[in-house]
Backbone as ProteinMPNN parsed JSONL, in Angstrom:
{"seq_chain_A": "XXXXXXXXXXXXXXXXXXXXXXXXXXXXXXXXXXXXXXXXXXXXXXXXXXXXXXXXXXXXXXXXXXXXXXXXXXXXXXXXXXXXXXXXXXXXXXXXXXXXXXXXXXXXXXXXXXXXXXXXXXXXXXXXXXXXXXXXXXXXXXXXXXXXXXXXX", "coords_chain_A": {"N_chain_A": [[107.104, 116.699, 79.189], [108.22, 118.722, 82.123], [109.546, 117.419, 85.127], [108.02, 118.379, 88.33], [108.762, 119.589, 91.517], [106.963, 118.397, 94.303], [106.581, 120.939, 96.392], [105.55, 121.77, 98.429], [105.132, 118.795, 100.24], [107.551, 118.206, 99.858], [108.696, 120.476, 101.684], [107.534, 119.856, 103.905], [108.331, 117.55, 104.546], [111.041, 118.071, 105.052], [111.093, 119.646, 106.78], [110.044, 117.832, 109.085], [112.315, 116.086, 109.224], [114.345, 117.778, 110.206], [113.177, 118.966, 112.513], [112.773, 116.13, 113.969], [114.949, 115.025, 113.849], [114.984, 112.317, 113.337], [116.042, 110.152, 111.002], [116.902, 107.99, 108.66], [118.874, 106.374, 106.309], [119.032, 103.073, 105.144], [116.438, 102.136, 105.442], [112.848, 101.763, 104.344], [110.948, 101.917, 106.896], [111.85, 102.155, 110.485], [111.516, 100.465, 113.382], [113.026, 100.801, 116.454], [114.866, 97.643, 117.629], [113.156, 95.615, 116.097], [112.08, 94.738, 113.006], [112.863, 96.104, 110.144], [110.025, 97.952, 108.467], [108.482, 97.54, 105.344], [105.922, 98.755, 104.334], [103.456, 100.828, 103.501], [101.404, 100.833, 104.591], [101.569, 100.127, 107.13], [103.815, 102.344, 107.394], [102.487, 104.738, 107.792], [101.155, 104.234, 110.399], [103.107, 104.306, 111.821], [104.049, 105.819, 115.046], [106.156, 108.378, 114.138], [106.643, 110.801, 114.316], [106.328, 111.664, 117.014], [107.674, 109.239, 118.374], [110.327, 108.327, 119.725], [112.124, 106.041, 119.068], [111.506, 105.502, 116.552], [112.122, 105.58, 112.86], [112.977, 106.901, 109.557], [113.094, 106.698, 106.286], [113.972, 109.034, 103.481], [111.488, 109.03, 101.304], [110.049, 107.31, 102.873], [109.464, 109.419, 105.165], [107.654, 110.895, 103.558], [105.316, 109.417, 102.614], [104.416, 108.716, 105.365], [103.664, 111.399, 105.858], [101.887, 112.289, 104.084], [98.776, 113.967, 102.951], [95.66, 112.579, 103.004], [94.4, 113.309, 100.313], [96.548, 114.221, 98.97], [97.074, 111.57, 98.812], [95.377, 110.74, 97.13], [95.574, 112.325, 95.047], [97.899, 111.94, 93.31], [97.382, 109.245, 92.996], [95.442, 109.527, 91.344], [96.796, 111.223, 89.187], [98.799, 109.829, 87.851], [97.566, 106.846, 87.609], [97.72, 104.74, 89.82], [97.873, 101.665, 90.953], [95.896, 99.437, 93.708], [97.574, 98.134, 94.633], [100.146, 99.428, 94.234], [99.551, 101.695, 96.365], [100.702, 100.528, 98.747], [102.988, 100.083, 98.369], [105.659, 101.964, 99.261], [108.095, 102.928, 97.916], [107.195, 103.715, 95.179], [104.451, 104.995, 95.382], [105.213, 107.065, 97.45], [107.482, 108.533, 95.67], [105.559, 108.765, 93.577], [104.193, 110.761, 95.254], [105.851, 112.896, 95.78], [106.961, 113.868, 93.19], [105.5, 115.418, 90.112], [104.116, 115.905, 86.612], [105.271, 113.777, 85.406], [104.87, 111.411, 82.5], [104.705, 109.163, 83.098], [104.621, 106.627, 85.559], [106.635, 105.164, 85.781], [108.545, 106.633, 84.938], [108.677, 108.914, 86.664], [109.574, 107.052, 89.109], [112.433, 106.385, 87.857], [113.299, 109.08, 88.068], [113.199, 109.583, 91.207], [114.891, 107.349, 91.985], [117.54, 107.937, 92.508], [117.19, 109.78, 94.771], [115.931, 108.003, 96.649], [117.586, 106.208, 97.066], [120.43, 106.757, 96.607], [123.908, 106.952, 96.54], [123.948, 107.151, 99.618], [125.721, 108.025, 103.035], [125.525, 105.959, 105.623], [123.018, 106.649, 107.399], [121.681, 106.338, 110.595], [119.936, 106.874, 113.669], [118.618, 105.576, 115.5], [120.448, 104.27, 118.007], [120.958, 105.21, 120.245], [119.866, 105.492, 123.705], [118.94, 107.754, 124.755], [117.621, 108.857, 122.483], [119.422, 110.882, 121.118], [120.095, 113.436, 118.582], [121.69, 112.37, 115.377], [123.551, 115.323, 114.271], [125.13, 116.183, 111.943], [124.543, 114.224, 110.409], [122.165, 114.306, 109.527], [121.988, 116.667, 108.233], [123.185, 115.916, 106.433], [121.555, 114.375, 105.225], [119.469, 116.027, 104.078], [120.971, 118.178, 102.799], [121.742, 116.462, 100.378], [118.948, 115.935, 99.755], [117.927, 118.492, 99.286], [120.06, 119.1, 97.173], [118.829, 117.461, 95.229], [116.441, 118.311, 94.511], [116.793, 120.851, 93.173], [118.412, 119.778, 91.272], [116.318, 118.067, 89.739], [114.6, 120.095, 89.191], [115.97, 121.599, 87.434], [116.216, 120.074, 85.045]], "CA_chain_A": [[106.71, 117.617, 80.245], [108.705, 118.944, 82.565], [109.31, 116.986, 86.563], [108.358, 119.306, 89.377], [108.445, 118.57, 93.041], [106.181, 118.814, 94.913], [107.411, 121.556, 97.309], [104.824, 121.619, 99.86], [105.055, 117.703, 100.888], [108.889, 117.963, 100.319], [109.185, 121.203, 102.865], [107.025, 119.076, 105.334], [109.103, 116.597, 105.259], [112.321, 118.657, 105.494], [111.014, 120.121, 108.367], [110.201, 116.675, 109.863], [113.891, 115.592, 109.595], [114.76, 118.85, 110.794], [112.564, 118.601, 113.915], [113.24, 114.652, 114.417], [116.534, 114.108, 113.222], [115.038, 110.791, 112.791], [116.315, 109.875, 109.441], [117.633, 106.382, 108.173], [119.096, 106.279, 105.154], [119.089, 101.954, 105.028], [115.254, 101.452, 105.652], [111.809, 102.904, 104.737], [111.135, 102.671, 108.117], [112.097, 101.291, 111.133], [111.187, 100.937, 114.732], [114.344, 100.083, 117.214], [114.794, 96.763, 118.186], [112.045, 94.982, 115.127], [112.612, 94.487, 111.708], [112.321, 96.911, 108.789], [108.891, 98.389, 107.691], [108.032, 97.736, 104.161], [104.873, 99.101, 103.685], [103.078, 102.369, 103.019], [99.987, 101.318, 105.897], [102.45, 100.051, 108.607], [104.523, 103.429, 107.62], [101.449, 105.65, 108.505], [100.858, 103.531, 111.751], [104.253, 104.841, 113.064], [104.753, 107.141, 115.79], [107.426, 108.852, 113.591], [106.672, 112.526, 114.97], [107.006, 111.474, 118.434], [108.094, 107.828, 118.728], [111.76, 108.068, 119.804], [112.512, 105.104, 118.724], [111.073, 105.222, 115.194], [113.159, 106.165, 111.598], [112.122, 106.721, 108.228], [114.57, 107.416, 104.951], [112.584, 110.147, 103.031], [110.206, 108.454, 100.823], [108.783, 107.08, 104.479], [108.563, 110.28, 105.599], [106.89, 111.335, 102.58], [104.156, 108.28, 103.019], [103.865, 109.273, 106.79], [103.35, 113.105, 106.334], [101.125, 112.782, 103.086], [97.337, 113.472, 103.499], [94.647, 111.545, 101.782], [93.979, 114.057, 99.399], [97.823, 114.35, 97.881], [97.791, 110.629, 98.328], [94.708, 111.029, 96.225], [95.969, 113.4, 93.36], [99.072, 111.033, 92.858], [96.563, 107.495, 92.472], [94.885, 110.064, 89.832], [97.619, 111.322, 88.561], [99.394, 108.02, 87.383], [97.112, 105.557, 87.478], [97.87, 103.772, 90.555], [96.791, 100.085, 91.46], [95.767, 99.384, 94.855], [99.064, 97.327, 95.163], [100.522, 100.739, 94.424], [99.561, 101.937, 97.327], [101.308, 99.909, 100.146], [104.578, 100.313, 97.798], [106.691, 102.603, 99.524], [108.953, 103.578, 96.694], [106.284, 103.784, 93.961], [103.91, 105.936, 96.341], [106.788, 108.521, 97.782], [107.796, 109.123, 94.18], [104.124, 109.823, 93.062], [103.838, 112.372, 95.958], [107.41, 114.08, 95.483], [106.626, 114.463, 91.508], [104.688, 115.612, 89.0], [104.773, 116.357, 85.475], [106.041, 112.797, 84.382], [104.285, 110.622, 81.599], [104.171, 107.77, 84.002], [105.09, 106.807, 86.941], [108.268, 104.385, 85.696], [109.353, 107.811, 85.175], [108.425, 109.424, 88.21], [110.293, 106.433, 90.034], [113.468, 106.652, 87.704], [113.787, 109.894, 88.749], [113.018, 109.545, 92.603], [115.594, 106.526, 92.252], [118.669, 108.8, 93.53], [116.543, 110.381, 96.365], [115.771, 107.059, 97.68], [118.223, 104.556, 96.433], [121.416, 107.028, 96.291], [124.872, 106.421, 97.21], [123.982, 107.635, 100.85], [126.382, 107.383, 104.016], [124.539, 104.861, 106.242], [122.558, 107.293, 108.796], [120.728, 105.853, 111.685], [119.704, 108.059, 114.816], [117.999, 104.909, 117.293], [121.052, 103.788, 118.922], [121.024, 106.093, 121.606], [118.879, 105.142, 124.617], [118.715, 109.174, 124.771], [117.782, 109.55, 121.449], [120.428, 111.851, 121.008], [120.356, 113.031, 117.378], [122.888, 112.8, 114.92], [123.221, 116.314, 113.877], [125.773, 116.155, 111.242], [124.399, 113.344, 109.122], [120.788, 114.758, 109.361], [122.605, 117.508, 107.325], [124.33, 115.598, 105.238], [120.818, 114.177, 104.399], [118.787, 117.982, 104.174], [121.491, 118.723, 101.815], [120.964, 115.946, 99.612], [117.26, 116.565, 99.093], [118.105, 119.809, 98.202], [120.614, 119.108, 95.445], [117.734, 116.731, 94.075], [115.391, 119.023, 93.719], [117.767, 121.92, 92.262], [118.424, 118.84, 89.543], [115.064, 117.942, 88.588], [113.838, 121.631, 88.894], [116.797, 122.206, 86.398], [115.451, 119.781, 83.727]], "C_chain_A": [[107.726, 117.516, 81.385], [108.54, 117.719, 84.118], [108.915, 118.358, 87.376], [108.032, 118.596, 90.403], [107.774, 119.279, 94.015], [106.503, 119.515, 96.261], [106.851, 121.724, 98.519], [104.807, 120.18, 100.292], [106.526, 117.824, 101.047], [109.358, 118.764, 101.308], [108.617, 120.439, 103.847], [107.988, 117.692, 105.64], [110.766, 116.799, 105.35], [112.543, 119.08, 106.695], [111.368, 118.9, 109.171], [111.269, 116.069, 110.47], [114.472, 116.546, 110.544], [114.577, 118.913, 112.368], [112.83, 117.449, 114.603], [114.299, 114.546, 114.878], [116.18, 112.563, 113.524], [114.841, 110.419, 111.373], [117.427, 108.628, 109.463], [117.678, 106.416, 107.008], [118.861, 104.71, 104.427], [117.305, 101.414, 104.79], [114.095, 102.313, 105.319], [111.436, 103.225, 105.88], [111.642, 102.239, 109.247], [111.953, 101.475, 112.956], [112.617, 100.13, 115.873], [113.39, 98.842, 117.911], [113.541, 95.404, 117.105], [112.953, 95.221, 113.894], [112.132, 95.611, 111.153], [110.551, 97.027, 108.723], [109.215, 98.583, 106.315], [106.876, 98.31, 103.542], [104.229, 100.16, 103.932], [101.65, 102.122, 104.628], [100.845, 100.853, 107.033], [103.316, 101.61, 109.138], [103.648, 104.372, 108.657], [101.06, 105.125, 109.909], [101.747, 103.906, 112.46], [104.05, 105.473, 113.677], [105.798, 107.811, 115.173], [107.347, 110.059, 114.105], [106.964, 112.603, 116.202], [107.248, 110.021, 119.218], [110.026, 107.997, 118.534], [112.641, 107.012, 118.943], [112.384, 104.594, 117.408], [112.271, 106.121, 114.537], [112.232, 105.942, 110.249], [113.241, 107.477, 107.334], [112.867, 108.68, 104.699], [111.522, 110.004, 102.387], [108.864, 107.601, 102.34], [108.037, 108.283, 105.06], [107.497, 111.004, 104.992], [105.346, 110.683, 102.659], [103.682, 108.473, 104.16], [103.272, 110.478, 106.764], [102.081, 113.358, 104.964], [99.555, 112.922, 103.321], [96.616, 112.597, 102.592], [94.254, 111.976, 100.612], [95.078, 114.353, 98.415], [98.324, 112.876, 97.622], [96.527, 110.287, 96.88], [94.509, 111.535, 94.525], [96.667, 112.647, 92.951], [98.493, 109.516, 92.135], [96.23, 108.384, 91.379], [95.558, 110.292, 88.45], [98.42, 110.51, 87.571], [99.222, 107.257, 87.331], [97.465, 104.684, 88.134], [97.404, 102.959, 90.794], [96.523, 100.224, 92.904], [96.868, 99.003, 95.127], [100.156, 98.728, 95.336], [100.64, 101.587, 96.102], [99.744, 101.661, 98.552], [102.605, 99.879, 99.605], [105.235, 101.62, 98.389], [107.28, 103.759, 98.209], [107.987, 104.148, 95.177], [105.273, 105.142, 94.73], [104.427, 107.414, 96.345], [107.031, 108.862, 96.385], [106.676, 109.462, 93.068], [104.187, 110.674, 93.869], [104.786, 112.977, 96.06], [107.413, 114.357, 94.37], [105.042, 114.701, 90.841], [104.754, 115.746, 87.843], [104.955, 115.211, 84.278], [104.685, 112.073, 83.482], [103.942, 109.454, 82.481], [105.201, 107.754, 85.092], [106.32, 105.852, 87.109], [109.199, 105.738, 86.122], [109.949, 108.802, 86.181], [109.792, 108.765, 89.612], [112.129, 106.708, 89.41], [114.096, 107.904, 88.238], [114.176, 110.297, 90.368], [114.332, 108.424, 92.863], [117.201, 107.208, 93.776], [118.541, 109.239, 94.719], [116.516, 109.261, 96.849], [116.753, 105.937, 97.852], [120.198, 105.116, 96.165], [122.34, 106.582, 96.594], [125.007, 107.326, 98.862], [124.949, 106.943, 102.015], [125.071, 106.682, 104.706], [124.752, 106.416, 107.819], [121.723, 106.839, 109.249], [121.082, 106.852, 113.028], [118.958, 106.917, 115.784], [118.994, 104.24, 118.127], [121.603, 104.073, 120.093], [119.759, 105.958, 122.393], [118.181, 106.353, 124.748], [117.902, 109.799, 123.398], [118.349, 110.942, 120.843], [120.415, 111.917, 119.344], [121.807, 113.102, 116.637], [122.845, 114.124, 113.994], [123.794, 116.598, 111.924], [125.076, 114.813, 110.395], [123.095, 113.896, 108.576], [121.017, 116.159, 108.423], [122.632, 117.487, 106.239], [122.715, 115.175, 104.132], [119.653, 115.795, 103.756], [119.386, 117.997, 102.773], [121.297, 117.947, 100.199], [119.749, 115.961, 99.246], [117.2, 117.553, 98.613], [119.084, 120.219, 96.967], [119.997, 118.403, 94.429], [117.103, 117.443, 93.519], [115.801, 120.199, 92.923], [117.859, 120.947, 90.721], [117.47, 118.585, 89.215], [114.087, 119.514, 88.369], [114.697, 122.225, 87.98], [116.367, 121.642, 84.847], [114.516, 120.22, 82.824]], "O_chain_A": [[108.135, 116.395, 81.686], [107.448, 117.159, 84.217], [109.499, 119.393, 87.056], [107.396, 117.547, 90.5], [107.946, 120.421, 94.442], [106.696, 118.795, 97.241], [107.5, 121.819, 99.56], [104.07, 120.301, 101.271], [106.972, 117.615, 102.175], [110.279, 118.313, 101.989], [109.339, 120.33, 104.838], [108.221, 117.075, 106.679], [111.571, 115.915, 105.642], [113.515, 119.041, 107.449], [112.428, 118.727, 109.773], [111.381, 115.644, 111.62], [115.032, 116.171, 111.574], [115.456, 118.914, 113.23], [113.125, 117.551, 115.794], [114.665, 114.121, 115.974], [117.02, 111.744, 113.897], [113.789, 110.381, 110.735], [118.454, 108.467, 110.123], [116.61, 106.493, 106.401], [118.528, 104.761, 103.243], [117.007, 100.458, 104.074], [114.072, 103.454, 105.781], [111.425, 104.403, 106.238], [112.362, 101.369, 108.756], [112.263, 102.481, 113.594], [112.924, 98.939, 115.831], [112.255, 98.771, 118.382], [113.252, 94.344, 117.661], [114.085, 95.694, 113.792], [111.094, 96.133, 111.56], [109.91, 96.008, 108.98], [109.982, 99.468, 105.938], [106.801, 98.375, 102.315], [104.608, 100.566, 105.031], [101.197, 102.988, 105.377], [100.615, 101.493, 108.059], [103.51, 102.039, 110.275], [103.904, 104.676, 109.822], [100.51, 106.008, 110.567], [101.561, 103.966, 113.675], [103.585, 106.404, 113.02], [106.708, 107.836, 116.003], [108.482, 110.401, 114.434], [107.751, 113.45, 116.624], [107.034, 109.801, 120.41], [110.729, 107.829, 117.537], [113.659, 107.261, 118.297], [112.921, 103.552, 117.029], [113.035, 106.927, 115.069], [111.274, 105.217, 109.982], [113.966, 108.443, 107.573], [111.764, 108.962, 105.167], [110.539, 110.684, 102.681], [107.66, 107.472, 102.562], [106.849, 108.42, 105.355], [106.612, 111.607, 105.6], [104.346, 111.394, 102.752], [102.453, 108.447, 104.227], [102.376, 110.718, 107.574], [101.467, 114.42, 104.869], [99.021, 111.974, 103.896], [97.048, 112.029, 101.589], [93.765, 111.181, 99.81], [94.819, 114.675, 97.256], [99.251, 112.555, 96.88], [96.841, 109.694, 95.848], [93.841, 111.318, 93.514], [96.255, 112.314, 91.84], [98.937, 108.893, 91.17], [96.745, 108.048, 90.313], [95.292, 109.938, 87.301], [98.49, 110.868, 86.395], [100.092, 106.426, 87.069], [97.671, 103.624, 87.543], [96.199, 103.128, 90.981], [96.979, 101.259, 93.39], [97.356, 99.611, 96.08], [100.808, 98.975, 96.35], [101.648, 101.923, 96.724], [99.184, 102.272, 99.462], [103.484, 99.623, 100.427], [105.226, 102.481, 97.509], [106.962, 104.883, 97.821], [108.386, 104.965, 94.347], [105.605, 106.292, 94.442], [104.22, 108.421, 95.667], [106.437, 109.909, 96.127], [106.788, 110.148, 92.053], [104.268, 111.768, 93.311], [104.53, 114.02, 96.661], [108.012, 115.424, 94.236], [103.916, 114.263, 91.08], [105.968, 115.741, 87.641], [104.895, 115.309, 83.053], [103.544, 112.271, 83.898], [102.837, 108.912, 82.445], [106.153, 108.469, 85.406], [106.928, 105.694, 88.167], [110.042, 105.941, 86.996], [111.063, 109.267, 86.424], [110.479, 109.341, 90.457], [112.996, 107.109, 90.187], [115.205, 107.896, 88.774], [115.091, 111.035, 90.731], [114.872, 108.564, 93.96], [117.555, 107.052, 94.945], [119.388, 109.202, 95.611], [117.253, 109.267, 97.835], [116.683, 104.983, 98.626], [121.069, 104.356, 95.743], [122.116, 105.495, 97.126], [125.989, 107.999, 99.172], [125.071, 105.721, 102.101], [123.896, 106.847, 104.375], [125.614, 106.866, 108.574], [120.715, 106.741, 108.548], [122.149, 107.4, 113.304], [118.672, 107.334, 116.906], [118.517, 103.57, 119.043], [122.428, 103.47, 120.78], [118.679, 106.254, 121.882], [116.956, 106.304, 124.858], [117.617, 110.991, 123.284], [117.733, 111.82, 120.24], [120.632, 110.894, 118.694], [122.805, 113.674, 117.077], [122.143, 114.062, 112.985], [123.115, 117.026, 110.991], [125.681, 114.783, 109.323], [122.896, 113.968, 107.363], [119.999, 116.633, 107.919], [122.373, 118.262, 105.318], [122.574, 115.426, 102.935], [119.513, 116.053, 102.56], [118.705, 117.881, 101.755], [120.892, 118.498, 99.175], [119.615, 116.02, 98.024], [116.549, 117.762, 97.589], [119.024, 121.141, 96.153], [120.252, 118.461, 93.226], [116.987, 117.486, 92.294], [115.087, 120.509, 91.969], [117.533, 121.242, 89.571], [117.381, 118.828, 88.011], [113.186, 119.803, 87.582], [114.38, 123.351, 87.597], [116.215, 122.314, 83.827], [114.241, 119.536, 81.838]]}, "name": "protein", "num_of_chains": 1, "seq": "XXXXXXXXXXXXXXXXXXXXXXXXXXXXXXXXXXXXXXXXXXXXXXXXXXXXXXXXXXXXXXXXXXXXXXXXXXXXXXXXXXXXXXXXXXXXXXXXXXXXXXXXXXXXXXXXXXXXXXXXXXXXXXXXXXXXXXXXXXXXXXXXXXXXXXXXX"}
């Protein structure tokens, strides 16, 4: 069976970047000045919509912007554990696919989106949060040659 992606969580979180330009390519998420966020209930705890100072690669924003009901279809969908669900990467790649046999699959495919050979973009080192316009691009564009490739399979 075919992948498809889920185009209504992935436009919300195209927008998001779009609107933010807080996008980190290095971290699921991260709040300036603290360590890394690893986990899917600290993600949702962010201010990421209007916390200056917050970042999220795209599987974060995916975990931040998802409701309970698509994080819902995805546990159904694939047979998620509870542990599942504070995984980041396992999570985000249930709610950006569908289609797959399992959810190894799901993740092999999501691998590139989250795990690609991305330039290193960070947007909190400006007291201004000034964004970076040009990398927030660079990432846009990448999400959209992903989904052109698994909507080509």
């Amino acid at each position: 069976m075919p992948h498809r992606v889920n185009r209504i969580l992935f436009d919300r979180v195209k927008a998001a970047i779009t609107e933010t330009r807080r996008v980190d390519t290095r971290y699921w998420a991260k709040v300036e000045g603290c360590q890394a966020i690893t986990s899917v209930t600290e993600i949702r705890a962010l201010p990421l919509s209007n916390g200056c100072g917050t970042v999220a690669c795209i599987g974060g924003w995916a975990c931040f912007l998802a409701t309970e009901e698509e994080i819902a279809s995805a546990f159904e969908a694939y047979g998620l554990s509870v542990l599942d669900a504070n995984e980041p990467f396992t999570l985000a790649a249930a709610l950006l696919l569908s289609g797959a046999d399992s959810i190894d699959a799901v993740e092999r495919a999501c691998s590139p989106l989250f795990f690609g050979d991305w330039p290193a973009v960070e947007d909190f080192a400006s007291d201004i949060c000034q964004p970076d316009e040009e990398g927030t691009q660079a990432v846009l564009r990448r999400m959209d040659d992903w989904a052109i490739e698994i909507e080509r399979r």
